[in-house]
C-alpha positions in Angstrom: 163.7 116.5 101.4 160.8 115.0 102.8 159.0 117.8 104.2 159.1 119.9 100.7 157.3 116.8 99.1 154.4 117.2 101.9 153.9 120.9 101.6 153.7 120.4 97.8 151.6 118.0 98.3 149.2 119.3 100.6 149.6 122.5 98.0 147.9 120.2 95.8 145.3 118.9 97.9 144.3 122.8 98.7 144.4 123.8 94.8 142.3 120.7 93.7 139.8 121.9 96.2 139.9 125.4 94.9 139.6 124.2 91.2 136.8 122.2 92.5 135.0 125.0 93.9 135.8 127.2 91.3 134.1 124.9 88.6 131.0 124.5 90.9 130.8 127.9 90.8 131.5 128.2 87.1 128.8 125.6 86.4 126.4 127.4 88.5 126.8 130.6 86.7 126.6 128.6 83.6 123.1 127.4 84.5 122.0 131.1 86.1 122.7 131.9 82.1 121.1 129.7 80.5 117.9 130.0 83.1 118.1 134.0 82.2 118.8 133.5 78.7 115.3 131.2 78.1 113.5 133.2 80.3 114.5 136.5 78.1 113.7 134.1 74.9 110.2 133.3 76.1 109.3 136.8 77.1 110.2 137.8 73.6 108.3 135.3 72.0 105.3 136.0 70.2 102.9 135.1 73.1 100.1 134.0 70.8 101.9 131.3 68.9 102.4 128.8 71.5 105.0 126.7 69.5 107.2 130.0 69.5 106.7 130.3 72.8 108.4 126.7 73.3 110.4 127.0 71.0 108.9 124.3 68.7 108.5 124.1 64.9 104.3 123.3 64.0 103.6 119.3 63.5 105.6 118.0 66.2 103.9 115.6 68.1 102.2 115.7 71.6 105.4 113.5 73.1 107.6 116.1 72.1 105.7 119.0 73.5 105.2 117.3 77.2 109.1 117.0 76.8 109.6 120.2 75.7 108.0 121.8 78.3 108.9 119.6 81.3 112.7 120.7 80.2 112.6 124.4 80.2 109.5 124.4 83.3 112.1 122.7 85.2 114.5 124.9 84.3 112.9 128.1 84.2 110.8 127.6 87.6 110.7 130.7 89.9 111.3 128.4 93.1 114.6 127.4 91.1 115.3 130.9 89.5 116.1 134.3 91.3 115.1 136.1 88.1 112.3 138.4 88.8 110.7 137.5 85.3 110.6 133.8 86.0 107.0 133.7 87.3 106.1 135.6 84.3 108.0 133.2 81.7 106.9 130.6 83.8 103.0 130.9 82.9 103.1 132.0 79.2 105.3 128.6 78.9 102.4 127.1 81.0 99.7 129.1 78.6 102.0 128.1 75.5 101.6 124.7 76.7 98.1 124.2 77.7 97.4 125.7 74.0 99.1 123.0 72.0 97.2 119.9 74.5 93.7 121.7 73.3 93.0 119.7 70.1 90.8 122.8 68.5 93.6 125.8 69.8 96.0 123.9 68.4 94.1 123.3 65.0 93.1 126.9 64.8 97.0 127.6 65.6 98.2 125.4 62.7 95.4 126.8 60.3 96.8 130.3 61.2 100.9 129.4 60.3 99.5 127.6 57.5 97.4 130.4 56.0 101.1 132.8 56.9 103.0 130.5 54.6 100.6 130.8 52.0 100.8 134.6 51.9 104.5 134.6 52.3 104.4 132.7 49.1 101.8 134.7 47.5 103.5 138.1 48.7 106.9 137.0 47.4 105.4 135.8 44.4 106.4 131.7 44.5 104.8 128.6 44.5 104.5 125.5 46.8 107.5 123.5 44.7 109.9 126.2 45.0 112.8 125.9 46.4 112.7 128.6 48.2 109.3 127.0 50.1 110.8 123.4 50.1 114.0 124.4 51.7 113.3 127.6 53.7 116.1 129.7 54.8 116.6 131.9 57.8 115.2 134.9 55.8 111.9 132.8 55.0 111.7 131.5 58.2 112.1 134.9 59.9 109.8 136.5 57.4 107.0 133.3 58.1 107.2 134.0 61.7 106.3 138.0 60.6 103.2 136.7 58.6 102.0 134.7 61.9 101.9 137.8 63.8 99.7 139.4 61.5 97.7 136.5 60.8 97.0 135.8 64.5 96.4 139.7 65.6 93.8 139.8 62.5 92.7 136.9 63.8 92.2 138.2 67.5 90.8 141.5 66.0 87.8 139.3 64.0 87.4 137.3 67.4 87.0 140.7 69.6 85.1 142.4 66.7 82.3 139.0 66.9 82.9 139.0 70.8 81.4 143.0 71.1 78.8 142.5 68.2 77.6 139.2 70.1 77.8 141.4 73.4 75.7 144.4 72.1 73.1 141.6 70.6 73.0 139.9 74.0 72.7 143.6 75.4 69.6 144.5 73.1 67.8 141.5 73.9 68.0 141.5 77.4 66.8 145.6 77.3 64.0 144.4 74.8 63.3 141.6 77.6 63.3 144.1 80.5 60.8 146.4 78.3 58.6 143.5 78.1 59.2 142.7 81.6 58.5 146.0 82.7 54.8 146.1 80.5 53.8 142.9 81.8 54.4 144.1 85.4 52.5 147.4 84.6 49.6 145.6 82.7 49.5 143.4 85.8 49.5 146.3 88.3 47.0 148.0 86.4 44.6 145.1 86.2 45.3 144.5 89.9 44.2 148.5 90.6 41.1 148.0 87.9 40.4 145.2 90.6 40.3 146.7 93.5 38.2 149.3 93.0 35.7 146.8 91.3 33.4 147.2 94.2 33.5 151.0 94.6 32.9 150.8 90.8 29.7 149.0 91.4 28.4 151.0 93.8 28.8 153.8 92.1 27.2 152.8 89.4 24.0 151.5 91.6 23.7 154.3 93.2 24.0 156.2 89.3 20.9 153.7 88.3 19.1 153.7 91.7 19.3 157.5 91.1 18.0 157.7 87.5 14.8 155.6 88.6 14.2 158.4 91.5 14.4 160.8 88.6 12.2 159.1 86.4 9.5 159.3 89.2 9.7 162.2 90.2 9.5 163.4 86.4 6.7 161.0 86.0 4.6 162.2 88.8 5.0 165.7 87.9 3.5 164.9 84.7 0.4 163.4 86.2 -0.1 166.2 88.3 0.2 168.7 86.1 
């Protein structure tokens, strides 16, 4: 009877390890998820609201956001990750980030959601003390998100459309500089050139009056003779 009782029990001992490994393994894979699952999640995120990107709702304070971040960098970091699209989540997190410490991204961040909510409520024809605004739903919180996207890409369009009227009226002044560069250097050549031959000049022009006195002689003397 005894040895039944020690093969059972070393059956046991064998099966606990198994279960053992089996939940290591389990919990692994349940980590691999969740690493791939916020890694899709950021990817899909609008890129230029930062708090999406986090995963954040606007107002939340600056503690919040370093913890935030230090949870899903850990988790997300390609070092840590075999997903291919780690490195890539990894820096619009880090972007994301870095946008929400800048005191005036931020601010032109949270001018941009609030302006969205303001349309939304315009567009859907309600007022700040609806309920509707007071306690949004998933629809009005869905739709919101919408209205950032096109406030921010409006936004980005106004920025570029400054950035290339700025860069054509840096271009013009620097050809309107060059033209006056280039008449200063020709002005300068030319009064350099008028220099030069400022002795041949002379001469010519002594020998022109030395010359017109020999005439005048000669016309003189003929005069008298005659």
């Amino acid at each position: 009877m005894g040895e039944p009782e020690k093969n059972l029990d070393k059956l046991r001992e064998e099966q606990a390890e198994d279960d053992a490994d089996l939940l290591a393994e389990l919990d692994k894979e349940s980590k691999e998820f969740d690493k791939d699952s916020e890694i899709e999640r950021i990817l899909k995120a609008f890129r230029a609201n930062a708090y999406d990107v986090l995963d954040l709702q606007p107002g939340v304070p600056d503690e919040d956001i370093k913890k935030v971040y230090r949870k899903k960098s850990l988790l997300i970091h390609p070092d840590k990750s075999s997903n291919p699209k780690a490195p890539d989540a990894f820096d619009r997190l880090a972007i994301a980030y870095q946008t929400l410490l800048e005191e005036k991204k931020r601010a032109n961040l949270d001018e941009a959601i609030a302006d969205a909510r303001m349309l939304l409520i315009r567009e859907r024809k309600l007022t700040v003390d609806s309920e509707e605004v007071k306690d949004p739903d998933v629809n009005f919180i869905k739709a919101w998100k919408e209205m950032i996207k096109v406030v921010l890409a409006d936004m980005e369009e106004r920025r570029r459309r400054q950035m290339k009227a700025q860069m054509q009226e840096e271009g013009r002044q620097q050809r309107k500089e060059e033209q006056e560069l280039e008449e200063r250097k020709r002005k300068r050549e030319h009064e350099q050139d008028w220099e030069k031959t400022r002795e041949k000049r002379i001469d010519s022009w002594r020998d022109f009056q030395k010359k017109g006195s020999t005439d005048k002689t000669k016309k003189k003397k003929m005069k008298t003779l005659g």
